[in-house]
N, C-alpha and C positions, 0 to 999 in steps of 0.2 A: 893922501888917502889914509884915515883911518885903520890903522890896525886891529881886527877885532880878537879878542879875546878867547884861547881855547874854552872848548866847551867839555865841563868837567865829565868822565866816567859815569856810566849809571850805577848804583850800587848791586852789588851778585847779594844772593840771600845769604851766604853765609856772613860777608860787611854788616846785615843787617842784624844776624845774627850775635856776630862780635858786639856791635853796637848796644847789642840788650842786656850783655853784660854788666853795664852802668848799673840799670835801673835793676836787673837782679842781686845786686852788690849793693844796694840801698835797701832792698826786702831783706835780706843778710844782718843788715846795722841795724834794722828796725827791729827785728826779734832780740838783739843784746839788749835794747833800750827799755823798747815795752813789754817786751815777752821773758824777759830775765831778768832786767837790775828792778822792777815796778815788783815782779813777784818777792825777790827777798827782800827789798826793802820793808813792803808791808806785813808779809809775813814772819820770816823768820827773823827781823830786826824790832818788828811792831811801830813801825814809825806811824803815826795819823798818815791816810791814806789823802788826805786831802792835800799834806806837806807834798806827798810822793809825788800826788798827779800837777801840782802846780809847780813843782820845778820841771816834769818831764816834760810839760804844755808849753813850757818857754820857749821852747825850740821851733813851735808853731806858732805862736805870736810874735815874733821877729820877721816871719816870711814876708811883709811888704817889703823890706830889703834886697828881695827879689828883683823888684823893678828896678829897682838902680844899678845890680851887677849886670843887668840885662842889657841896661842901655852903656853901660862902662862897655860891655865886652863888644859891643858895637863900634864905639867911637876908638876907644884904647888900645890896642894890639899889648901883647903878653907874651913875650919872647919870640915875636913877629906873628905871634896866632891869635884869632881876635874868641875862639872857642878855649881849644885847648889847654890852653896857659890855667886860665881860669878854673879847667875843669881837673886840673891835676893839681896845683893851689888850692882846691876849696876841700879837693878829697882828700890830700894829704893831713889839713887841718880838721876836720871830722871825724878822721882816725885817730889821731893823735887824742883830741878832747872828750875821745871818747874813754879810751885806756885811762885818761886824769879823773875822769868823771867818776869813775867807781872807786878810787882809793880815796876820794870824799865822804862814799857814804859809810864808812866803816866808823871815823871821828865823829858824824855826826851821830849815827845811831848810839857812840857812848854818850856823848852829851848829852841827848836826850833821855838815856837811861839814868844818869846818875844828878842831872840837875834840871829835868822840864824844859819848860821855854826859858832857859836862862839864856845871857849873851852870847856865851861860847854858840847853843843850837841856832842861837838867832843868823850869829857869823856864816857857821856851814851849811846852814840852809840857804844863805842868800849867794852864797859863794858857789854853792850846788847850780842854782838857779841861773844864775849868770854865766855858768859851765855851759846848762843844755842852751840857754839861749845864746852863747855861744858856736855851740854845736849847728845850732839852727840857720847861724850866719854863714857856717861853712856850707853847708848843705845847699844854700839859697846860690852861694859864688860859684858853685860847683854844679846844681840840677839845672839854673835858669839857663846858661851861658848850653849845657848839655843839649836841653830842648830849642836853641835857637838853632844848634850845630844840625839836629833832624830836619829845621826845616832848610836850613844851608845847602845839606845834600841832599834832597832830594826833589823833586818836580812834583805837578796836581798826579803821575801816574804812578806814582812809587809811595809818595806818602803816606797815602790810608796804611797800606800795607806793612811801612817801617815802624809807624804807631802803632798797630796791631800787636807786630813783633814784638817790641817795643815792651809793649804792658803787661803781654804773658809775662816777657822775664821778670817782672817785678812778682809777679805772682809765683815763678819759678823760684825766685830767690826767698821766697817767703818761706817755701815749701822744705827748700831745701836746710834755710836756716833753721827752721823748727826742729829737723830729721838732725842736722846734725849736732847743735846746741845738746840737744836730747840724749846724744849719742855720749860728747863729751862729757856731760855733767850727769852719766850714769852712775858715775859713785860716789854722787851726791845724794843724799837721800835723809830721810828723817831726823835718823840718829846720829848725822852730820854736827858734829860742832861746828861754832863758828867762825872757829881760826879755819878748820880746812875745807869750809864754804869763802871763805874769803880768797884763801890761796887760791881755789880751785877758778872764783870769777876772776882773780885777777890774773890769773892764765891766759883766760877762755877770752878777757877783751885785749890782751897782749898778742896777743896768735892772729886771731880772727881778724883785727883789725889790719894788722901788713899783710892779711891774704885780700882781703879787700881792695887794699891800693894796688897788689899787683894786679888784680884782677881788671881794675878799673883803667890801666895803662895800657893790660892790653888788649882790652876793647877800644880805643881812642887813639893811640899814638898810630901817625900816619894815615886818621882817615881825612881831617881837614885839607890836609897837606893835598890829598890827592883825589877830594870827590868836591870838597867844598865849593859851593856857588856864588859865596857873599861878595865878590868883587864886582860880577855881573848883575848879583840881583840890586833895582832899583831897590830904592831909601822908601820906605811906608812909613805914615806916622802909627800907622794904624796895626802894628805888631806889638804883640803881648806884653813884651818889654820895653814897650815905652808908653806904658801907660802910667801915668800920676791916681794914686790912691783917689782924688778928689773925684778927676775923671772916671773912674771906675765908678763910685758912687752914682756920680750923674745918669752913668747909661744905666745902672740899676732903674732908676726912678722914673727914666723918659718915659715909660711906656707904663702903663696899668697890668697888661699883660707880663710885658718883661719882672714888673715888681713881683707879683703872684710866681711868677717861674723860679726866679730866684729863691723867693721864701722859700717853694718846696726843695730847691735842692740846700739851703741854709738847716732845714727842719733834716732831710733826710739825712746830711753829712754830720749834723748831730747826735741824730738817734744811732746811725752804724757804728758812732765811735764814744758813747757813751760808757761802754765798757771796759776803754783798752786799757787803764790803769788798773781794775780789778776781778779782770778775767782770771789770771796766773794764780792771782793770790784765792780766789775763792775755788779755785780746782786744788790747792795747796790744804787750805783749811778746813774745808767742807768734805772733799772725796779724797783728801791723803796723798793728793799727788805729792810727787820730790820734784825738785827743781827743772830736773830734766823731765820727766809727764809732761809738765803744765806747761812748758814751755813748746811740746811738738805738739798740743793743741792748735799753734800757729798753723802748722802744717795741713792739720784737720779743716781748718779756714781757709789756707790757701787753696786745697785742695779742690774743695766745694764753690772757689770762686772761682778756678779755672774753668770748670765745667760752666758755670752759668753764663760769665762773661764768653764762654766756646759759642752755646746755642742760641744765646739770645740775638746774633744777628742773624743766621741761618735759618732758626727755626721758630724761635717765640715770635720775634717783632711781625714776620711774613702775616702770620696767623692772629693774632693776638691785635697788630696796632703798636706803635709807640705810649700811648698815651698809659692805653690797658696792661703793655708789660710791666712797665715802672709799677704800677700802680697792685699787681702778683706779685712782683719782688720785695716791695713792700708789706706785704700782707703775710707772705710767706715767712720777711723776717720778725716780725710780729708774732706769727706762730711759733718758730723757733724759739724767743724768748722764752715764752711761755714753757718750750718743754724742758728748756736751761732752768727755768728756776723749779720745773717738775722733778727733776734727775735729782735735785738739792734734797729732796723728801727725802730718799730712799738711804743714805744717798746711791746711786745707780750712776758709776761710771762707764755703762757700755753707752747709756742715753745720753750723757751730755756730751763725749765723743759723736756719737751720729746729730745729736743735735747743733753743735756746732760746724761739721758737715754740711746740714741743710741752710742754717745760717750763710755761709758762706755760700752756699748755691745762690740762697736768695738775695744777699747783698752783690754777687754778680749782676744777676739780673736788672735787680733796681739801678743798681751805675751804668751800665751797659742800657738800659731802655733810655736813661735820663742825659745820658752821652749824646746819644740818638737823637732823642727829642729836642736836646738842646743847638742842634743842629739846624733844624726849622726854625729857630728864634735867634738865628746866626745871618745878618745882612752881610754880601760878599765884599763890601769893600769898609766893613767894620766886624771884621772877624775874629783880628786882633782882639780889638776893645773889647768884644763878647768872652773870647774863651781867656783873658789875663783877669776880668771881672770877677767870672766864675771861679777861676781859681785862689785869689783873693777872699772869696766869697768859704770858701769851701775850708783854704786854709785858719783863718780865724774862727770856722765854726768847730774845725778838729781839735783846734784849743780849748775852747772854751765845754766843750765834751768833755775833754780828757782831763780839766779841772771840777767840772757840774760832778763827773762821775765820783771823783773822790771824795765831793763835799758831800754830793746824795749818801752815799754811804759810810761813812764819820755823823751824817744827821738820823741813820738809823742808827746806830749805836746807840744814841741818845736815848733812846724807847727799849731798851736791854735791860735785864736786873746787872746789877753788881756783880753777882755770881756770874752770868752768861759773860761778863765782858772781862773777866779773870782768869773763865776756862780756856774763852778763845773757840779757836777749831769750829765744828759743825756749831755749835752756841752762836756763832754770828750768822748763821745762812741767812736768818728776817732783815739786816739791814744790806745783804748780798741782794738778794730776791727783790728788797725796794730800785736798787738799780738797774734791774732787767726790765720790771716792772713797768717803769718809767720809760725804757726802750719802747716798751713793745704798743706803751701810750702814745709816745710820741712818731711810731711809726703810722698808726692811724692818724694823726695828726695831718702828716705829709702827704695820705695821701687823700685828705680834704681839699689840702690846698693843690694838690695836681686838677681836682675837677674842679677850680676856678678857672684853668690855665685854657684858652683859645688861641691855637696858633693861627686862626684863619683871622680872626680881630689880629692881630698882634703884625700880622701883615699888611693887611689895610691901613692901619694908624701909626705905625712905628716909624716907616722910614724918615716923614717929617720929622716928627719930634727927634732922630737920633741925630740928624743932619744939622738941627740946630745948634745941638748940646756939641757935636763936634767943628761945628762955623765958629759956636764962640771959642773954645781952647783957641781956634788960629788970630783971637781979634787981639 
C-alpha cells in the first residue's frame, strides 16, 4: 500500500500577508533605482538621459533569464529547497549590486565632465550597464523561483486571493519607499553639493538595502518548509517557467485575436513606463524639487494605483465591462499626461502632485481591466503559456520604454537654443513635455487596438490553433 503524502496547511492571512513582504521589498529597490539614482544622475550630475535610461533598462532586458531560474528551481533543490534557496540567493545578490551600482555613477559622471565620450566614460557606462543588467539577473533568481513558491502554496481557493495580497504589497512598498527615501534624503536639497549628495546616496543604498534582505527573510523562511505543495503537485509542461522564449512567441501569433491582445498590452506597458527615467528629474528641474520631493512623487503614484487597482474589480469592471475599463484607464491616463505637462507651464507644483495622483488611479485601472481581460484569452490547460507570454511580453516592453523615454527626450534637446540647454532647469520643460506627449499618444494608440480585440472570436478559433503550436514543442 502506497503511502500518501501529508497534505500541506492552508495559508492564515497574515502567512499571506508576510508573503507580501517580498513583493513590497521590491517596490522599496525600485524607487532607489528609478526614483533616486535616474533622478541625480540626469539632473544633478547631467549625464544624457538616454546614457541614464539605457543602463537602468538593462535590468529589464535580461528578464527572459527568468524562464530558466524558473525551471532550475524546479528540477535543482538549493539547500534542499527547490523555492527558497533561490529566493534568498537572488535577494541577497540584488542587494549587494545595488549598493556597487551607485559608487559607479559618481566616476562616471567625472569622466563625462572632463573628457565627453572618451574611453574612460565609454568603460563606466558599460560597466554601469552590465551592473543593472546584473541586477536584473538577481532579481529574475529571486521574483521567478518567489511566483512559483505562490502557486506551490496555495490551491484554485486561496490563490486569487494570495495574488491580490500579493500586488497591493508591491504597491505598498512603493508607497512606502517614496515616504521614506523623501524622508531620508530631507537634507538633501538644492544647495547640496555633490560630495554630500554622494555621501548622503551612498548611505541611503547601504542601509536600505540590508533592511531589504531582512525584510525579505522574513517574509519566506519557513514557509516552503511548511505550506509548500510542490512534491504532490503533478509536473505541467504548461507553467510559466517553462516556457522557451520561441514558445512564448508562437502562442503570440496562433491566434489573430490573441495577436491584437497582446499588441495592446505591448502598446499599453509602453506608454505607462515611458516616463520612469525622467519623471524625478523633470519635477527636479522644471518645479525645484530636491532629491527627496521628487522622489515621494513615487508615493503620489503609488497611492493612486492602490485605489484604482482596489475598485476596479469591485466596482468599474461590474458596471463598465472589461473591455470598457481598460479602455477609461487608458484614457484617463492620457488625460493625466496632458495635465503633467500642463503643471510644467506654471510651473504649478500642487498640479503635478494631483496629477500624478490620478495618473496612477488611472494606470490601476488600465492593469487591473487588462489583468481581467486577459483572463478570457487564458485556455485552462495553457495558462501557463498565456500568463509567462504576457510577462515576457510586458517585461521587454518596460525596457524598451525606459530607454525610448530617455532618447525622446535627449531628441528634444536637440530643438533647444544654445542658451536654454546651458541654463538647464525650467529651459528644458519642451523636450520634458515631448515625452509625455508621446505618452498620452500612445495611450490613445492602445486603446485602438483594445477595439480590435473579440474575446468571443478568440474562443471559437483559438483552441485549435494553440493546440497545434503546443502538439509541435512535444514532436
Amino acid at each position: 500500500m502506497v503511502e500518501s503524502q501529508p497534505v500541506p496547511p492552508s495559508l492564515s492571512l497574515g502567512t499571506m500577508l508576510r508573503l507580501g513582504l517580498f513583493q513590497a521589498s521590491l517596490g522599496v529597490m525600485s524607487i532607489l533605482t528609478l526614483g533616486v539614482l535616474n533622478r541625480v544622475m540626469i539632473d544633478e550630475l547631467r549625464l544624457p538621459a538616454l546614457l541614464v535610461a539605457g543602463a537602468i533598462a538593462m535590468h529589464q532586458f535580461v528578464a527572459p533569464v527568468r524562464v530558466w531560474f524558473g525551471q532550475l528551481s524546479d528540477t535543482r533543490p538549493l539547500w534542499g529547497l527547490h523555492r527558497s534557496g533561490y529566493i534568498w540567493l537572488g535577494s541577497a545578490t540584488f542587494c549587494l549590486v545595488a549598493s556597487l551600482a551607485v559608487r559607479l555613477v559618481w566616476p562616471l559622471a567625472t569622466s563625462f565632465e572632463q573628457s565627453g565620450w572618451g574611453g574612460s566614460t565609454w568603460f563606466y557606462a558599460i560597466a554601469l550597464g552590465l551592473t543593472f543588467a546584473l541586477y536584473g539577473v538577481a532579481i529574475s533568481a529571486s521574483s521567478t523561483p518567489f511566483a512559483a513558491l505562490l502557486v506551490d502554496v496555495t490551491d484554485e481557493r486561496t490563490r486569487s486571493k494570495l495574488v491580490s495580497i500579493v500586488w497591493s504589497m508591491l504597491m505598498v512598498g512603493i508607497v512606502i519607499g517614496g515616504i521614506t527615501t523623501g524622508i531620508l534624503l530631507k537634507s538633501v536639497g538644492a544647495e547640496s553639493s555633490l560630495a554630500e549628495i554622494q555621501g548622503s546616496l551612498q548611505q541611503l543604498f547601504t542601509v536600505v538595502p540590508l533592511l531589504v534582505f531582512g525584510t525579505i527573510l522574513l517574509a519566506t523562511v519557513g514557509v516552503e518548509r511548511r505550506y509548500s505543495g510542490f512534491v504532490e503537485r503533478s509536473q505541467s509542461r504548461d507553467r510559466e517557467d517553462s516556457i522557451t522564449l520561441g514558445r512564448a512567441l508562437r502562442v503570440l501569433t496562433a491566434s489573430r485575436q490573441t495577436g491584437f491582445f497582446f499588441a495592446f498590452l505591448a502598446v499599453l506597458t509602453f506608454s505607462l513606463f515611458l516616463q520612469e527615467a525622467i519623471l524625478e528629474p523633470y519635477a527636479g528641474q522644471v518645479f525645484g524639487f530636491s532629491v527627496g520631493q521628487s522622489s515621494q512623487l513615487n508615493a503620489y503614484w503609488g497611492f493612486g494605483t492602490l485605489i484604482g487597482t482596489a475598485v476596479t474589480g469591485f466596482l468599474v469592471v461590474p458596471k463598465l465591462g472589461k473591455e470598457r475599463t481598460a479602455q477609461v484607464g487608458c484614457g484617463l491616463s492620457a488625460l493625466c499626461f496632458c495635465l503633467i505637462i500642463a503643471a510644467g507651464w506654471g510651473p504649478w507644483p500642487t498640479l503635478l502632485r494631483s496629477a500624478i495622483v490620478l495618473f496612477g488611479l488611472g494606470a490601476g485601472i488600465a492593469t487591473s481591466g487588462s489583468i481581467i481581460l486577459m483572463l478570457d484569452f487564458t485556455l485552462a490547460e495553457t495558462a501557463g503559456t498565456f500568463i509567462g507570454a504576457w510577462g515576457l511580453a510586458q517585461a521587454l516592453s518596460r525596457a524598451i520604454a525606459t530607454v525610448s523615454g530617455g532618447a525622446i527626450f535627449d531628441l528634444g534637446k536637440l530643438g533647444l537654443s544654445a542658451e536654454a540647454l546651458a541654463a538647464g532647469g525650467a529651459a528644458l520643460f519642451p523636450a520634458y513635455a515631448l515625452v509625455f506627449a508621446v505618452q498620452a499618444l500612445g495611450m490613445l494608440v492602445a486603446i485602438a487596438c483594445l477595439s480590435r480585440v473579440n474575446v468571443q472570436e478568440f474562443r471559437q478559433h483559438s483552441r485549435v490553433r494553440l493546440s497545434d503550436v503546443l502538439a509541435a514543442e512535444l514532436d
